[in-house]
Backbone bond lengths (Angstrom), bond angles and torsions (degrees), N, CA, C in turn:
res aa  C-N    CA-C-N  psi(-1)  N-CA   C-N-CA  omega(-1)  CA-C   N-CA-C  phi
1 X - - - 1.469 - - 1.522 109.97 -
2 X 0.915 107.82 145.77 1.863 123.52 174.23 1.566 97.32 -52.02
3 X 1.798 122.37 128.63 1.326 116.20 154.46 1.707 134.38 -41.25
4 X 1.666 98.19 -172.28 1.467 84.52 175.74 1.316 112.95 -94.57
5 X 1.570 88.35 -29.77 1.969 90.92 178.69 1.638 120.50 -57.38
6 X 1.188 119.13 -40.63 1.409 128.52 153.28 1.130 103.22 -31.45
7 X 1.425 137.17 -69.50 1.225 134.45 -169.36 1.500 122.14 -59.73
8 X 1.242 94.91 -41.40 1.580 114.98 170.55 1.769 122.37 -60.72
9 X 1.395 100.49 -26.34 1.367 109.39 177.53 1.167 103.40 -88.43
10 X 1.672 128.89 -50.07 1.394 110.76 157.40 1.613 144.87 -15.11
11 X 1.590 79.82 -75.82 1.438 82.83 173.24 1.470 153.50 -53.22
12 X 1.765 87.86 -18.56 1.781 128.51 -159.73 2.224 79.19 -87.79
13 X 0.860 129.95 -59.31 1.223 140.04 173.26 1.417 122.40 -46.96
14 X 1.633 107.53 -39.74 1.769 95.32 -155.82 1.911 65.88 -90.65
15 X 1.480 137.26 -35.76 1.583 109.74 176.33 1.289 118.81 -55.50
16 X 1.316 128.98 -20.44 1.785 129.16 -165.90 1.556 80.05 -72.52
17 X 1.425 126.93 -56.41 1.364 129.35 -156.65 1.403 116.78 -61.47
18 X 1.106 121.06 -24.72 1.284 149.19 -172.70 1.683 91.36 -57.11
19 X 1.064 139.04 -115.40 1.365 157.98 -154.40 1.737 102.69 -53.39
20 X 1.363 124.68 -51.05 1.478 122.43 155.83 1.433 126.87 -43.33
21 X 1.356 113.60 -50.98 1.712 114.25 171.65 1.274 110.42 -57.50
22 X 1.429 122.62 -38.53 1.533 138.86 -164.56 1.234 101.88 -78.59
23 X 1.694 125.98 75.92 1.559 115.84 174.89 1.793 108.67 -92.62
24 X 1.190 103.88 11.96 1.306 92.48 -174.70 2.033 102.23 -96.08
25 X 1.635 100.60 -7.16 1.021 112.06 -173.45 1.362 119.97 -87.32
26 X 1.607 105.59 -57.20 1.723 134.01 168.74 1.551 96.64 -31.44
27 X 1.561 152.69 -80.60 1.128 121.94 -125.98 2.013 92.04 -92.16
28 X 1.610 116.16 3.84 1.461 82.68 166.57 1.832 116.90 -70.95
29 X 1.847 119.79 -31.23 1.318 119.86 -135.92 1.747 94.83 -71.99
30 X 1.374 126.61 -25.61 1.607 128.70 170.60 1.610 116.84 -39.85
31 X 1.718 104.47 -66.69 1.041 133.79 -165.98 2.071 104.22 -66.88
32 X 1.693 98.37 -41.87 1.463 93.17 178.40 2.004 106.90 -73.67
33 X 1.204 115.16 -28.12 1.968 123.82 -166.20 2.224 77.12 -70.41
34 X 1.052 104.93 -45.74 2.283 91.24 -172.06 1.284 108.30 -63.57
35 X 1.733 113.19 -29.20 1.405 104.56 -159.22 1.390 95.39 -77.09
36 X 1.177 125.88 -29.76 1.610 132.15 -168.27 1.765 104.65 -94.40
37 X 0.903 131.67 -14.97 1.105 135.65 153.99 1.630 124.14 -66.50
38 X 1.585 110.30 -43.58 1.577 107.07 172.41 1.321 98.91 -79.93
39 X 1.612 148.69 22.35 1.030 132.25 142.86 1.131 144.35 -72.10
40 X 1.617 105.23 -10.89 1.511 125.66 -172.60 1.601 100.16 -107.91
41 X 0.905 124.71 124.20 1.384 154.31 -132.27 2.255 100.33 -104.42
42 X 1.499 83.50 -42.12 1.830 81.84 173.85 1.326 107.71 -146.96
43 X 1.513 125.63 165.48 1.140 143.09 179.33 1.501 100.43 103.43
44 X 1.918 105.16 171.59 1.454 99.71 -169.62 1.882 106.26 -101.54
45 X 1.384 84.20 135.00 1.538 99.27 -169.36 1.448 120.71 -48.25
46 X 1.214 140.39 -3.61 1.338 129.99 168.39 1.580 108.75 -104.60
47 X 0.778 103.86 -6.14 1.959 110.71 155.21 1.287 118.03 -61.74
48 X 1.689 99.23 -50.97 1.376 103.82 168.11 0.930 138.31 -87.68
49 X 0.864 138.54 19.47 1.629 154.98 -174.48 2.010 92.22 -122.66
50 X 0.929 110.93 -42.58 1.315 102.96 171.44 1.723 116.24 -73.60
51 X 0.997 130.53 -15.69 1.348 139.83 -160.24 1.621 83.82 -104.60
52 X 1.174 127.67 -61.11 1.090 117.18 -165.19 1.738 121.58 -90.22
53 X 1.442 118.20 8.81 1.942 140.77 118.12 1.162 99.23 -24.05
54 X 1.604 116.05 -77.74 0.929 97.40 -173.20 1.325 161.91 -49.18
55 X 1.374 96.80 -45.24 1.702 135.92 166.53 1.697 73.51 -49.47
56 X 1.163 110.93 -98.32 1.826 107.63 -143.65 1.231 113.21 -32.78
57 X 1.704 118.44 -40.76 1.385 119.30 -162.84 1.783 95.94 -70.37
58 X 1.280 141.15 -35.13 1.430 135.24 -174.07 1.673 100.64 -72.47
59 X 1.346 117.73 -29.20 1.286 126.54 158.70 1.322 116.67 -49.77
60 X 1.373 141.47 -63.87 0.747 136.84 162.76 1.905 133.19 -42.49
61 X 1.683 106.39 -57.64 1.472 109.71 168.40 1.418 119.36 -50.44
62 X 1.256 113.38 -40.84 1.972 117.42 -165.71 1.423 74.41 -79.49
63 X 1.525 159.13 -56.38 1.449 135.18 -167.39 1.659 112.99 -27.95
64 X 1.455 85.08 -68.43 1.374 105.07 -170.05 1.824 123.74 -69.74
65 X 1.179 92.52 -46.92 1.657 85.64 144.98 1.352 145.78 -30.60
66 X 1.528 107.81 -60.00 1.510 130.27 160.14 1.340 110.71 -43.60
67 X 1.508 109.36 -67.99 1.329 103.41 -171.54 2.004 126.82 -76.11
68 X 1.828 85.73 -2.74 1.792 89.62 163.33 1.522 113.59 -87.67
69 X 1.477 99.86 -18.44 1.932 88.48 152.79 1.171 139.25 -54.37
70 X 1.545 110.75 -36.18 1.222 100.66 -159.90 1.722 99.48 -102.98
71 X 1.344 106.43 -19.70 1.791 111.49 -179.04 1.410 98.60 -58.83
72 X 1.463 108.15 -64.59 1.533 110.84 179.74 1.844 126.18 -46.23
73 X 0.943 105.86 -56.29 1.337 119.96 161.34 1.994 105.41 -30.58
74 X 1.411 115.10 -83.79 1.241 126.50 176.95 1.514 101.62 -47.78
75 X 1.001 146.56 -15.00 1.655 135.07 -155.69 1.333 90.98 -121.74
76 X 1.369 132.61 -44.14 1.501 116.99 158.25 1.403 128.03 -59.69
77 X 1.327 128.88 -29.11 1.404 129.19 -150.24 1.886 86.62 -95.87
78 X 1.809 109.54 -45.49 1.000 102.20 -147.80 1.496 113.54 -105.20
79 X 1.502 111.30 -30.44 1.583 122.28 176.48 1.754 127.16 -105.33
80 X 1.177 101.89 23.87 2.042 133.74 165.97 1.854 79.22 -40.43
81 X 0.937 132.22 -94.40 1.174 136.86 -128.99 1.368 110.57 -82.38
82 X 1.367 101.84 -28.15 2.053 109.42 170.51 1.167 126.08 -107.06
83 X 1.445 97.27 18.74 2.038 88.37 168.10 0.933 112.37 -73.77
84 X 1.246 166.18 -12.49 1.332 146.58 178.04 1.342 120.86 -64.04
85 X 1.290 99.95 -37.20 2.052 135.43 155.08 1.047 118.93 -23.23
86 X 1.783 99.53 -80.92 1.197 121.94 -151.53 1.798 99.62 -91.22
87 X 1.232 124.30 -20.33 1.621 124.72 -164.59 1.702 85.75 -86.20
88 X 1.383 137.36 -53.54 1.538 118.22 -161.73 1.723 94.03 -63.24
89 X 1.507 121.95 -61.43 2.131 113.96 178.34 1.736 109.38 -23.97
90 X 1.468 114.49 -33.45 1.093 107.56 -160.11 1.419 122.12 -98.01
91 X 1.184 93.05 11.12 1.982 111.58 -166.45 1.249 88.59 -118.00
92 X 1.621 122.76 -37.78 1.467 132.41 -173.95 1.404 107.24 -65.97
93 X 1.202 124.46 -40.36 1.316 137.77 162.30 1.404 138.73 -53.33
94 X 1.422 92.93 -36.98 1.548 123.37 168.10 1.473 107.28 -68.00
95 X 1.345 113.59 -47.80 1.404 112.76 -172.98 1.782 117.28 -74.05
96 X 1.670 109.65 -36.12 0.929 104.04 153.92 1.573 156.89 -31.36
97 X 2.038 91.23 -58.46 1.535 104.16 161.64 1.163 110.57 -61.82
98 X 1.938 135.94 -51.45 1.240 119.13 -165.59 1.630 111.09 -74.26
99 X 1.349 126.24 31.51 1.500 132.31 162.34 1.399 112.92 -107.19
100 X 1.372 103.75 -16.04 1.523 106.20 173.40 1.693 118.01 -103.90
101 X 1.202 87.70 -4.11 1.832 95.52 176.13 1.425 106.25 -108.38
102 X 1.380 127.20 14.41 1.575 132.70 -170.53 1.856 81.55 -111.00
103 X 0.931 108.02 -61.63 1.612 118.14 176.94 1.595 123.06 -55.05
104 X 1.326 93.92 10.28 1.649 98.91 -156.98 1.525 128.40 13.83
105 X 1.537 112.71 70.02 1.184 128.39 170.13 1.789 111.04 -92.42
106 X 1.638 106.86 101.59 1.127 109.65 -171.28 2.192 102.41 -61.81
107 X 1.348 112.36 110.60 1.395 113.20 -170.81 1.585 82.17 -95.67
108 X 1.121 147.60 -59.69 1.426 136.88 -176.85 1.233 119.57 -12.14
109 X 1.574 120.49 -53.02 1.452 111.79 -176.11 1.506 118.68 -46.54
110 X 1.350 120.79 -23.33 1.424 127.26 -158.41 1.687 93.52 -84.19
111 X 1.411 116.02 -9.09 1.295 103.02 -170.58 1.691 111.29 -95.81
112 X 1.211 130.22 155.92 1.715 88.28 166.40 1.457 119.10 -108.95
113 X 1.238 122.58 -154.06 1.741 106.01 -148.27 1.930 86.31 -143.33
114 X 1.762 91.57 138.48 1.281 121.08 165.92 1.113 137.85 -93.60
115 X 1.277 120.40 106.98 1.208 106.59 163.39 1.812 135.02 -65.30
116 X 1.234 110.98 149.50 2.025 96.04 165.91 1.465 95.68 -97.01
117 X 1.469 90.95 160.17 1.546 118.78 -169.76 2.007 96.68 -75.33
118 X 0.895 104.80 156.28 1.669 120.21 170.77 1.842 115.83 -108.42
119 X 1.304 106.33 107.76 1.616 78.36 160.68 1.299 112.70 -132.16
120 X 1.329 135.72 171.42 1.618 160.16 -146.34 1.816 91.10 -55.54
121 X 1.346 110.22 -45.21 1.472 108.23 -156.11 1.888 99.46 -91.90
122 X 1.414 114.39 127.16 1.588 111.49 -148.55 1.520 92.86 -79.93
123 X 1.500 124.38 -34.47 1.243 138.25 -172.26 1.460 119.09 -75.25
124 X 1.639 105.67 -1.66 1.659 114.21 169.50 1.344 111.84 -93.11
125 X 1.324 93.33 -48.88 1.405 127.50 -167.99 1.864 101.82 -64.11
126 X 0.953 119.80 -42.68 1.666 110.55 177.64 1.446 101.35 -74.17
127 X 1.482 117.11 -28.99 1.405 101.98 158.70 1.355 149.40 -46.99
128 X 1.659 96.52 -40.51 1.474 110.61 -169.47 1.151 93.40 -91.25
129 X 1.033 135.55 -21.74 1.738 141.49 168.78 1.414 125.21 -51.48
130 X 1.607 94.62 -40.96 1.684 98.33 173.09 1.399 121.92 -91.61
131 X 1.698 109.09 -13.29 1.210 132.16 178.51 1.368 90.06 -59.56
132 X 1.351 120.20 -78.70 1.802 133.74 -140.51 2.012 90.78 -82.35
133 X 1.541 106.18 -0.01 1.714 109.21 -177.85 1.647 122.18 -50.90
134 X 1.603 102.11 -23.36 1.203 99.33 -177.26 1.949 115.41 -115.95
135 X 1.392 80.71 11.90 2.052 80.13 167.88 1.391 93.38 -89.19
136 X 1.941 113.79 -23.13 2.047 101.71 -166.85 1.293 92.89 -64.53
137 X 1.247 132.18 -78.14 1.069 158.29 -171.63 1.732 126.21 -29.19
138 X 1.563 119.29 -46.35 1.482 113.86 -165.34 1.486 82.89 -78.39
139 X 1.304 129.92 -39.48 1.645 113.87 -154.94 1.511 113.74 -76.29
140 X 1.442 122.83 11.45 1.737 148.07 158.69 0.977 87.37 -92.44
141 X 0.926 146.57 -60.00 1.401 133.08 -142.77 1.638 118.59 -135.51
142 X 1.291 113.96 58.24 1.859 101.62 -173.33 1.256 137.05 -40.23
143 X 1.739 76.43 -56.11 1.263 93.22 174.15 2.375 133.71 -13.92
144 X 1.348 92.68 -48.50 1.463 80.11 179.27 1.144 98.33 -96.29
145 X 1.323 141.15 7.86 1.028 135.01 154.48 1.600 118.77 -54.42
146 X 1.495 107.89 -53.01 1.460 117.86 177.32 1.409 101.24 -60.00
147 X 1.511 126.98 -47.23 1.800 115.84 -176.76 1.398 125.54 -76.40
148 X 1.443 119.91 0.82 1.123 153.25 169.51 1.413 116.26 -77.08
149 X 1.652 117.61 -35.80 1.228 130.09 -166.90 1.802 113.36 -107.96
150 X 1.411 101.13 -11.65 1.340 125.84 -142.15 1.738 85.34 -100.09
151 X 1.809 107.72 -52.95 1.334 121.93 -140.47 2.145 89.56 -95.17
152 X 1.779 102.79 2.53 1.614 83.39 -171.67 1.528 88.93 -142.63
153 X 1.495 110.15 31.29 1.613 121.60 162.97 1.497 92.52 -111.47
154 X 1.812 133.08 13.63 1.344 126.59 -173.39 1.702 99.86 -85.24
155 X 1.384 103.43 -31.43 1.838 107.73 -154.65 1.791 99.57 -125.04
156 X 0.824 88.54 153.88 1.579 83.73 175.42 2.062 99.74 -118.97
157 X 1.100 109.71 28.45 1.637 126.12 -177.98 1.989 93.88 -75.05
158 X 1.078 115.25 115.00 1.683 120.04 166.23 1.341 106.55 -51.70
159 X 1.580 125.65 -35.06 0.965 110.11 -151.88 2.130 112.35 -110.53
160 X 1.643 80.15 -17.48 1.436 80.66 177.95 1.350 101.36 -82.61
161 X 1.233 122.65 -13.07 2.023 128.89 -175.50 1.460 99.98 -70.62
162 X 1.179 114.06 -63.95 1.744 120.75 148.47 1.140 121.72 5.82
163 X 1.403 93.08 -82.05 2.004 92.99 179.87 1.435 129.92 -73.98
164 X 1.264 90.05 -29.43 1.551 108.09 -178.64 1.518 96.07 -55.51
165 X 1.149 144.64 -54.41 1.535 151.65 174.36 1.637 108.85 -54.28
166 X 1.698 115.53 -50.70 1.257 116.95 -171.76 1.969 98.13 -67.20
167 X 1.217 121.01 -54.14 1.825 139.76 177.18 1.710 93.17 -38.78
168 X 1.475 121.55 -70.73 1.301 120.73 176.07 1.734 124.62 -37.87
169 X 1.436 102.75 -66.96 1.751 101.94 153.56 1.510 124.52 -36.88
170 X 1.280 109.97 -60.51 1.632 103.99 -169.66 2.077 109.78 -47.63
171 X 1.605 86.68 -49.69 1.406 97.33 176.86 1.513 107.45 -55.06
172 X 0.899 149.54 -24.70 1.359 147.55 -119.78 1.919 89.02 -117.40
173 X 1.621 88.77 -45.78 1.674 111.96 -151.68 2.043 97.73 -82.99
174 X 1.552 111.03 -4.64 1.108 123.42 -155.75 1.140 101.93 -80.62
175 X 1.581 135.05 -81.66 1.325 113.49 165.40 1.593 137.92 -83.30
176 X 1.347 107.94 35.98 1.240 104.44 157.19 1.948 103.90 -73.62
177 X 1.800 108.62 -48.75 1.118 123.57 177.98 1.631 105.21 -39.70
178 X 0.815 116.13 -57.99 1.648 132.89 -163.12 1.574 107.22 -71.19
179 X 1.301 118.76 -36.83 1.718 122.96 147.51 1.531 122.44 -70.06
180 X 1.217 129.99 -21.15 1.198 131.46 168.85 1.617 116.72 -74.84
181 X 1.520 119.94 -24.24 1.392 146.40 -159.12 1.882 104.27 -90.71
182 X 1.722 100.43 -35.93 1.347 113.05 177.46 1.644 120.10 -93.83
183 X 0.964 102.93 153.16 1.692 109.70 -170.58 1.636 117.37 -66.86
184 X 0.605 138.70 -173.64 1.750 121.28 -170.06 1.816 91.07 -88.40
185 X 1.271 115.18 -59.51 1.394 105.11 -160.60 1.834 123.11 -45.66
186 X 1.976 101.41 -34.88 1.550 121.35 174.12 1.599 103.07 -50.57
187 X 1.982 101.19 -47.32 1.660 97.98 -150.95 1.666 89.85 -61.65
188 X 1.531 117.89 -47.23 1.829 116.08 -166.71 1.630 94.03 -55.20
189 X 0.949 123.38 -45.49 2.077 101.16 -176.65 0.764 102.22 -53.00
190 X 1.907 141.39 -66.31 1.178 133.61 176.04 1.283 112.82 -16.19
191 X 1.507 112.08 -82.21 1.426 122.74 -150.02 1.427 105.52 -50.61
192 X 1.373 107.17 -37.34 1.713 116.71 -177.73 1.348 118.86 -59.34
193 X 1.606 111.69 -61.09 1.467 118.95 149.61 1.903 107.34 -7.46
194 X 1.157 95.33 -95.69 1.870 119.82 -175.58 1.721 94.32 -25.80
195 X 1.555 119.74 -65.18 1.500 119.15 -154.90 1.379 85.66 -71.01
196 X 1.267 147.86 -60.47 1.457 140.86 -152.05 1.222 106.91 -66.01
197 X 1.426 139.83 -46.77 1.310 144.81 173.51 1.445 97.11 -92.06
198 X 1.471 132.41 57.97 1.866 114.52 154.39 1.333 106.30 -82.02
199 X 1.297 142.72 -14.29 1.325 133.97 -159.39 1.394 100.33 -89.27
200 X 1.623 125.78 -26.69 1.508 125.61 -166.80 1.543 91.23 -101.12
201 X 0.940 138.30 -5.77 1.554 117.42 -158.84 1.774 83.60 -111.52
202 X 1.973 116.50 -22.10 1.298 113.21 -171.66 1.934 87.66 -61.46
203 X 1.162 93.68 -64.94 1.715 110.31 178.64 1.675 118.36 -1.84
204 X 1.633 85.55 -82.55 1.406 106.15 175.75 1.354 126.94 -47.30
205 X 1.433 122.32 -64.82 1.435 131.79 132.48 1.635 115.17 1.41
206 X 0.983 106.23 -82.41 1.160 120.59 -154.74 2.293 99.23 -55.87
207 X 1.463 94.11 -66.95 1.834 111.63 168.80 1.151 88.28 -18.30
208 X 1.554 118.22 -83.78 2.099 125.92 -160.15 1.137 113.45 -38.31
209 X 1.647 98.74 -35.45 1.763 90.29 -173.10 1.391 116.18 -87.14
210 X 1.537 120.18 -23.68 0.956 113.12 -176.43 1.577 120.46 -94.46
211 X 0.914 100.09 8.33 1.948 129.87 167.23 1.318 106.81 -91.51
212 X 1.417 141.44 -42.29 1.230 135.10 172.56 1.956 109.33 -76.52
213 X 1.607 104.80 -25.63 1.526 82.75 -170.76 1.353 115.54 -107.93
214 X 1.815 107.46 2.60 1.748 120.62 148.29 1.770 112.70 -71.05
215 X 1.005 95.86 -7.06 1.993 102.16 -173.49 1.758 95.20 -78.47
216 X 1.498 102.73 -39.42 1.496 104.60 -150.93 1.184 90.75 -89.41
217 X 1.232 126.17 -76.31 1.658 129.29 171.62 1.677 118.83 -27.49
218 X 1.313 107.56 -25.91 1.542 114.84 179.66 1.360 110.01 -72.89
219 X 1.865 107.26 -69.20 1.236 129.00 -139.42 1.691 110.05 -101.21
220 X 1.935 85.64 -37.89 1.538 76.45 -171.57 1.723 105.78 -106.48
221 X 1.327 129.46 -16.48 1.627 124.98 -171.43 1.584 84.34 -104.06
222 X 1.595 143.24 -13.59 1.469 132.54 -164.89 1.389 116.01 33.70
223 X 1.732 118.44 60.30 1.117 130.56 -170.95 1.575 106.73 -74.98
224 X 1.315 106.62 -32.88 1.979 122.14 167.96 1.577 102.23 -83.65
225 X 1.352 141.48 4.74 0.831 113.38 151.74 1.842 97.03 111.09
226 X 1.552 105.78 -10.44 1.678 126.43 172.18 1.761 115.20 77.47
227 X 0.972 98.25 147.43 1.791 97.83 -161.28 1.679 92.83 -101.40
């Protein structure tokens, strides 16, 4: 079977992919780090905008955390006996989406879209922002959602399911950090970068995934029967 760190690197990836694929997402998180920044009244503003990266990005991990409680939890208690089942559907699935993200078939629209809540206090509020960061986000982008789901339907381990969710966040939480770190004018090249090239990064994206979930279906469930 594939390690955990493998898995762990997965996961740490299909989250990096997460917020980069998502250009329909990227040019709000600039515009939301100023609005919460002209809320704070003193100190010098790229401190704060970095301070409050931060906030979102821990916003973001404890999301995902949470919800690797409760996946993990349910996937031990309840699918012990059908993973073997349920992990090849889910690679099969995987491979699917990354045929529709090679094609750049925007599948997101089919999902619908969340907003996070705002409140008065800017230092909650980038919280709940990074919290609710990954309901904005997977439904742009499923895709790592599916390799996310794919790579922790492999083990039925609580604890390696765990990380695999916590690894996904960090990634997830990574360049939001890394746009919060840059000055507004750097983050808009970025973002521009991302929208002008979505079709190659859908591309690229898309290859990895469908290279990791022919790997699994190949090598490790020998769904063809093993090469």
């Amino acid at each position: 079977m594939v390690s955990a760190i493998t898995n762990y690197w997965l996961s740490f990836l299909g989250g990096l992919l997460a917020p980069l694929g998502a250009v329909c997402v990227l040019p709000l998180y600039p515009g939301f780090l100023a609005y919460l920044a002209g809320q704070i009244e003193s100190g010098d503003s790229k401190y704060k905008i970095l301070k409050l990266g931060l906030i979102v990005s821990l916003g973001v991990i404890s999301s995902m955390f949470l919800i690797g409680l409760v996946f993990s939890a349910i996937l031990r208690s309840s699918l012990t006996n059908v993973i073997g089942v349920i992990s090849p559907i889910a690679f099969g699935l995987l491979a699917i989406i990354s045929v529709l993200l090679i094609f750049n078939v925007d599948i997101g629209r089919f999902f619908p879209k969340i907003h996070a809540p705002i409140t008065k206090n800017p230092y909650r509020s980038s919280f709940v922002f990074g919290f609710f960061f990954g309901a904005i986000v997977l439904p742009c982008n499923p895709a790592s959602l599916a390799l996310l789901f794919a790579v922790s339907t492999s083990t039925i381990s609580f604890l390696n399911n765990l990380l695999n969710f916590l690894f996904f966040g960090i990634g997830m939480a990574l360049p939001l950090l890394v746009l919060a770190a840059l000055s507004s004018t750097k983050s808009g090249v970025v973002i521009s970068f991302l929208t002008l090239h979505k079709k190659r990064i859908n591309l690229v994206a898309g290859l990895l995934m469908l290279g990791v979930s022919l790997y699994y279906l190949i090598f490790v469930f020998k769904i063809f029967g093993g090469i």
